[in-house]
C-alpha positions, 0 to 999 in steps of 0.5 A, a space after each residue: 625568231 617568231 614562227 607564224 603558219 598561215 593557213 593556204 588552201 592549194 586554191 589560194 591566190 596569196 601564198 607569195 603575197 604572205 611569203 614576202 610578207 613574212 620575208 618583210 617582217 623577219 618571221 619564220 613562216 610556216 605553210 599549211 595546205 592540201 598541196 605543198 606550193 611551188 616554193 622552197 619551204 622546205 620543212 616548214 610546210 605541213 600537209 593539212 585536209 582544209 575539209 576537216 578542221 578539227 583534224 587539221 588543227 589537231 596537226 597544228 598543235 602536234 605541230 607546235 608541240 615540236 616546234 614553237 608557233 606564235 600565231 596562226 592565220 587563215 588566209 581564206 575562209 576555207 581555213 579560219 575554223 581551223 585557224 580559230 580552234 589551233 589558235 584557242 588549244 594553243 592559247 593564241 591570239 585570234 577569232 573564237 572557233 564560235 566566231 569563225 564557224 558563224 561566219 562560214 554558214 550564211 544562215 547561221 550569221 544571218 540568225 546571230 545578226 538579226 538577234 541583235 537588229 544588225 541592219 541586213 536583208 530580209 532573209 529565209 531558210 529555202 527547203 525546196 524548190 516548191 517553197 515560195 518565200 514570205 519576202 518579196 521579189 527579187 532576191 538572192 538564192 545562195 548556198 550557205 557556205 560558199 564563196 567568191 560569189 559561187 551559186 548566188 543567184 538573183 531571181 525575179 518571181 516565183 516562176 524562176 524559182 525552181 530552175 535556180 533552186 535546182 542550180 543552186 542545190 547543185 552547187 551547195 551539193 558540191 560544197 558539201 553542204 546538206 540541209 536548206 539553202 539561203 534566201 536573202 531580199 535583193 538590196 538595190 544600191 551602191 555597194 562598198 567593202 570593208 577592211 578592217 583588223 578587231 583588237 579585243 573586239 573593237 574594229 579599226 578600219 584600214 580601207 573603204 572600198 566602192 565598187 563603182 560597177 557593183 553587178 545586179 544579177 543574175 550572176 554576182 563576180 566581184 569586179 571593180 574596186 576603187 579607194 577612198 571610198 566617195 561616200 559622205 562621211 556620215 555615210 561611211 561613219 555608219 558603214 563602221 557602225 553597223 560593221 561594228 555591231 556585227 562583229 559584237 553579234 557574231 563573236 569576233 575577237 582578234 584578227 581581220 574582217 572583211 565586210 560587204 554592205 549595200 547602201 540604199 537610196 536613202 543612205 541606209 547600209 544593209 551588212 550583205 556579209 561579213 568574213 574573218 579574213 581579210 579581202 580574197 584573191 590578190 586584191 590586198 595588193 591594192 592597198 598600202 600602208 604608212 610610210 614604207 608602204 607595208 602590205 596588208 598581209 605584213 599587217 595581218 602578220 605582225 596583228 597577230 603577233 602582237 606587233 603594232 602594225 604600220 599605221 594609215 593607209 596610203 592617201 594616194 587612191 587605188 583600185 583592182 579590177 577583177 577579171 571574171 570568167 565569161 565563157 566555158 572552156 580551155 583558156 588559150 591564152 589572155 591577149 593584150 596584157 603589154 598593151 594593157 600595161 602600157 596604160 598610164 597607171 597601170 601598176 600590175 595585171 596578173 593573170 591567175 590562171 595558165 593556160 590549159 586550166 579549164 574554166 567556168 563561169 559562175 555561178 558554177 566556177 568560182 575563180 577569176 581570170 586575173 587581177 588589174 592594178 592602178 593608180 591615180 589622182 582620185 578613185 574616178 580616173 583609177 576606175 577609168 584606167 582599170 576599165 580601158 585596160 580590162 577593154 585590151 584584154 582578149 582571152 582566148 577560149 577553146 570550146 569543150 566538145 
């Protein structure tokens, strides 16, 4: 039986998700993290420190040593340099630990894209919060490490940029991170992500998603998610470009991608970012493919095991919701779900967070309050259906004195 470990940081959304999928394919699955799940694993967990790649896959391959392992897969961006430099000792397939790295600091990608005129935002390395950048009103201040859209912050002119320098810097600070931070030109427009698994650097394209509500500040959550894309084709045939042209710039070899792009009013695609993983949180849950409706992760799985992955995604269309935390607190509890179910189709809603958690908007918090699930007869009515059930929806926060 093949044996795959798949790398889930204790904050993962996905650890079932890859779990069924292993079930599914009939691999021996392994489990690296900080903190041993809620499963029964058994001896096929290993405890890691996702903070220190290099000594957690070192571990890996003191792993295998002992214990045959056929390919390693990060499930988030806190695992893919590990995942990457396991994968290069052992001789498995994979993204390169260049690729992966480059695609963990943001000014660091920048550089590589805009060395080979990758289209992208203006961008500029911000040292403190007296330097005004060269590029014009608005942009985007982030850390250069983060994720989930935490510490992303839009400003106007330059009489905000102190405050939000001093936030940001917070934040990146807590992240670990040291050196400047990332000012990026806001792209007004249309945005859409991309799924897509590379196979000796060329991309296949698994789904296009729209993001109908795409925020525009000051704040950026993820939200609304709807596919097929309603692009024109030759809209979405230079979504593909430029997302190839990326992936050659940065390195990536072998695995999933995830990318984001922002389309202007003259139909041009700005490459926002793109992640050597696949889509975060439970959104992959949204997608299905050939005719047994394989999950994403059974993709990404067999991808890397050198199996031919079901083929096609599901023509029907689809769409997740992200529930963004709106108010600091103690969640209580999330009132409304069965009536939010009820709603013609609905197909799941899953609320991430117990109550108790305390939570925190962004863009100091970094999770979402859960995930809803629909289908329909095209991306509208699923977006209409994903909205009137996100409006039943009531959490219940308890001020923190």
């Amino acid at each position: 039986m093949s044996r795959v470990l798949v790398l889930l940081p204790t904050s993962s959304y996905r650890t079932a998700d890859f779990v069924a999928a292993a079930s599914a394919l009939g691999v021996d699955l392994v489990v690296a993290s900080e903190e041993e799940p809620p499963l029964d694993l058994g001896d096929r967990f290993l405890r890691i420190d996702c903070g220190d790649p290099a000594t957690a896959a070192a571990a890996i391959v003191d792993l295998a040593d002992r214990t045959p392992i056929d390919a390693v897969v990060a499930a988030d961006d806190a695992g893919v340099v590990t995942a990457a430099m396991a994968s290069a000792e052992l001789g498995l397939s994979g993204h390169t630990p260049q690729a992966a790295a480059a695609t963990r600091d943001k000014l660091v990608m920048r550089e590589l894209l805009g060395a080979r005129e990758v289209p992208q935002p203006d961008f500029e390395p911000i040292h403190d919060p007296q330097q005004v950048p060269a590029m014009s009103f608005p942009l985007v201040l982030k850390p250069r490490t983060g994720a989930a859209s935490r510490g992303v912050l839009r400003v106007d002119d330059a009489s905000e940029l102190d405050g939000a320098y001093s936030r940001v810097r917070r934040i990146a600070d807590d992240l670990g991170e040291s050196g400047p931070l990332l000012a990026e030109s806001f792209v007004a427009g249309n945005e859409v992500a991309l799924e897509g698994l590379v196979t000796v650097g060329r991309l296949t394209v698994l789904a296009v998603f729209d993001k109908p509500a795409a925020p525009q500040g000051p704040t950026f959550p993820e939200t609304l998610l709807v596919t097929p894309s309603s692009h024109p084709p030759h809209v979405l045939a230079e979504l593909e470009r430029v997302t190839s042209e990326a992936i050659a710039a940065l390195g990536l070899s072998e695995g999933p991608i995830h990318s984001e792009a922002r389309i202007d009013g003259e139909g041009r695609v700005h490459l926002l970012e793109i992640a050597a993983r696949s889509i975060g949180g439970l959104c992959g849950r949204s997608l299905r493919f050939g005719l047994m409706g394989s999950s994403l992760e059974e993709l990404i799985l067999a991808a890397a095991l050198g199996r031919k992955p079901a083929s096609g995604r599901q023509p029907r269309a689809s769409g997740v919701l992200m529930l963004p935390v709106e108010e600091e607190g103690v969640l209580v509890e999330v009132r409304g779900v069965e009536a939010a179910r009820a709603i013609e189709g609905i197909t799941e809603i899953d609320i991430a967070i117990p109550g108790g958690t305390r939570i925190e908007p962004l863009p100091e918090g970094d999770r979402y309050l859960g995930f809803i699930f629909a289908v329909g007869p095209d991306p509208d009515e699923v977006g209409r259906r994903l909205r009137k059930a996100a409006d039943l929806l009531a959490p219940v926060v308890q001020p923190v004195e």
